[in-house]
C-alpha positions, 0 to 999 in steps of 0.5 A: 801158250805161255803168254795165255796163261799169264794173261790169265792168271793176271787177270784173275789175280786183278779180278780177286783183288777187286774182290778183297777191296769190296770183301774188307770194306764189307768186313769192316762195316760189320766190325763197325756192327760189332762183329769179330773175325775169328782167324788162325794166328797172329801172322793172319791178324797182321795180314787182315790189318795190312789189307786194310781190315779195322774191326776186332780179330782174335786169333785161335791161338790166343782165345784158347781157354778165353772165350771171354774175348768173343762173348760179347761180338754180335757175330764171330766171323770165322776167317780160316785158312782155306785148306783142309785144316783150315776147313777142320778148325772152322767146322770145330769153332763153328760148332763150338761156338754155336753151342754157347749161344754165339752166332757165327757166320762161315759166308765170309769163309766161303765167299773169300775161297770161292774168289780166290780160285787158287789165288792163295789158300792161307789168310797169311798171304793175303798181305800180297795185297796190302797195296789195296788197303788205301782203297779200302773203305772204313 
């Protein structure tokens, strides 16, 4: 039974990592477009970078009283933690966001936790897979 479930739990971990590569080369051509990723904390902003991700990233904790750093991105992506206070600050920004006019898109959110099933739940551990950021197209 043992050796099952590590087959599994390796095989899912092979199959998100696919995923990452596909998802950061994607999220790389939007920042190509001018869209920003919006994440919680300068430990996630070093986590995107180490995967591979290019574009514009400001964190929560720096855009605090400045959105000015957001108001000229086509879209803000935002790319919170994936657990219930990642959930909050998201559903917060997302309309916080709205409200001044800015589009904002939370797909990328959704797609990211909907791949992970139990991989990870925090954008920091994504440097687990900092080894795909060669693959990653720019």
């Amino acid at each position: 039974m043992q050796v099952e479930d590590r087959k599994t739990s390796e095989r899912k971990f092979a199959e998100f990592a696919e995923f990452l590569k596909e998802f950061v080369t994607e999220l790389n051509r939007l920042g190509a477009d001018g869209w920003v990723v919006l994440v919680e904390g300068a430990r996630d902003v070093s986590a995107m970078r180490d995967v591979g991700y290019k574009g514009r990233i400001v964190s929560i904790a720096a855009a605090k009283g400045s959105e000015s750093r957001l108001a000229n991105s086509k879209t803000v992506v935002i790319m919170t933690d994936l657990d219930r206070e990642g959930r909050r600050l998201a559903a917060r920004y997302a309309k916080a966001l709205t409200h001044r006019g800015m589009a904002v898109s939370l797909d990328q959110r959704r797609r990211l936790l909907a791949a992970s099933r139990g991989v990870f739940r925090h954008i920091e551990n994504l440097k687990r897979f900092s080894y795909l950021a060669a693959d990653v197209e720019i």
